[in-house]
C-alpha positions in Angstrom: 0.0 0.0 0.0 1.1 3.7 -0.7 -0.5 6.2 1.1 -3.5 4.4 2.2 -4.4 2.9 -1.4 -3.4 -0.6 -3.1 -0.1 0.0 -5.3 -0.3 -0.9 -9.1 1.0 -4.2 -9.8 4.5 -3.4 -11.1 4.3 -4.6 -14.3 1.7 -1.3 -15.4 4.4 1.0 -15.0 6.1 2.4 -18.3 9.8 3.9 -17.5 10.4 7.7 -17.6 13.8 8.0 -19.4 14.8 11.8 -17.9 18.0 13.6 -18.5 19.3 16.7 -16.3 16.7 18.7 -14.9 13.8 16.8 -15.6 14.4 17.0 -19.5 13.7 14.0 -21.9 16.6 12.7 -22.9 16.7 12.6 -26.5 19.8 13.0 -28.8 19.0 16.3 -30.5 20.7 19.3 -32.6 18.8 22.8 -32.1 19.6 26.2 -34.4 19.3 29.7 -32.4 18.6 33.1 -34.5 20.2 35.0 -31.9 24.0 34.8 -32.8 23.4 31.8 -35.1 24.3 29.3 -32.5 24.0 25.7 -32.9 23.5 23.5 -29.8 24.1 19.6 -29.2 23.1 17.1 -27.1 26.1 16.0 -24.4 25.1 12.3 -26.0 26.9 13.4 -29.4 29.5 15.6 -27.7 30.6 17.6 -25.0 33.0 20.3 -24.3 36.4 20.2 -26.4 35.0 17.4 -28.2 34.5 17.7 -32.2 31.4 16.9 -33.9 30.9 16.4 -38.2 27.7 17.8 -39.0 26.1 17.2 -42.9 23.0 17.8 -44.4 21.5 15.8 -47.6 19.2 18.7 -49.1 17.6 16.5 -51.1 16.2 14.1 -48.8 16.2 17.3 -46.1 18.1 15.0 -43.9 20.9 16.2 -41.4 23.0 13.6 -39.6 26.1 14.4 -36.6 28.7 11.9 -35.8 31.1 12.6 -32.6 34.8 13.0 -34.6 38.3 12.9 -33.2 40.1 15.8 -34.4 38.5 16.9 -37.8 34.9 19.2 -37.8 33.3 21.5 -35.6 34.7 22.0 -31.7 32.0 21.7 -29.0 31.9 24.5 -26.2 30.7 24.8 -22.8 26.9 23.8 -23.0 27.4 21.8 -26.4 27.1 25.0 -28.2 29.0 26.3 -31.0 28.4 28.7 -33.7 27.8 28.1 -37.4 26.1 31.1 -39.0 26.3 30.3 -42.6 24.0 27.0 -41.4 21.7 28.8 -39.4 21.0 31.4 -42.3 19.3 28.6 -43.9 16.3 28.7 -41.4 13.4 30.1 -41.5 12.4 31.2 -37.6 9.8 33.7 -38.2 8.5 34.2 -34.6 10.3 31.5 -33.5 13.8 31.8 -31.5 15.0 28.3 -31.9 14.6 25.4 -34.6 15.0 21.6 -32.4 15.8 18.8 -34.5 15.4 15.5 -32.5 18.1 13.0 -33.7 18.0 9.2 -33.7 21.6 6.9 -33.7 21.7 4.7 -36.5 23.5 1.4 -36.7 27.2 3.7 -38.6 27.4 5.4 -35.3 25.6 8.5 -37.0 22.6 10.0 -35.3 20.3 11.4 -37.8 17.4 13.7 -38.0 14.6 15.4 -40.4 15.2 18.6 -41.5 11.8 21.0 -40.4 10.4 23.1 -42.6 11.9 25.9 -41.7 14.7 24.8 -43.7 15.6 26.6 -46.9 17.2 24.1 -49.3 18.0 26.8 -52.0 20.2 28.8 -49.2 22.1 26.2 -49.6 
């Protein structure tokens, strides 16, 4: 019993996968207007770690792998800045463009490009 009342049998419950502060933690790349900063998940990367980021415009697919030495440095908060890629983004009222990512069996962790993305900027 919990609190007076019957507890669930255990096998109802569905886990909660949570990352710092509460957040869901989902592998993710997300594209600022303010400064045309670029933020990734600490999954891919973290601070003083490199990251190669390409895009596929025709199948509006973007995909980050983790690198050694070669591609974009990370900085504190897993942010760096790339404003020639953020350019290509539509915000409109928006402040920041998320693009949830998923790791794929090359080590790669891909994602759909939103609408927002302008494929002629390109």
């Amino acid at each position: 019993m919990f609190n007076g009342t019957v507890r669930s049998d255990v096998n109802n419950f569905i886990k909660i996968e949570k990352g710092r502060r509460g957040r869901k933690s989902q592998p993710f790349i997300s594209f600022s207007k303010n400064g045309g900063h670029v933020r990734i998940a600490t999954f891919i990367a973290r601070h003083g770690e490199h990251v190669d980021i390409q895009i596929d415009y025709s199948a509006r697919t973007i995909r980050v792998k983790k690198v050694e030495h070669h591609g974009v440095r990370i900085n504190v908060g897993g942010v760096f800045t790339r404003k020639v890629l953020v350019k290509q983004f539509q915000f409109g009222e928006k402040k920041t463009i998320r693009v949830d990512l998923t790791q794929q069996d090359d080590d790669w962790f891909y994602g759909d490009l939103p609408a927002e993305f302008s494929v002629n900027s390109a």
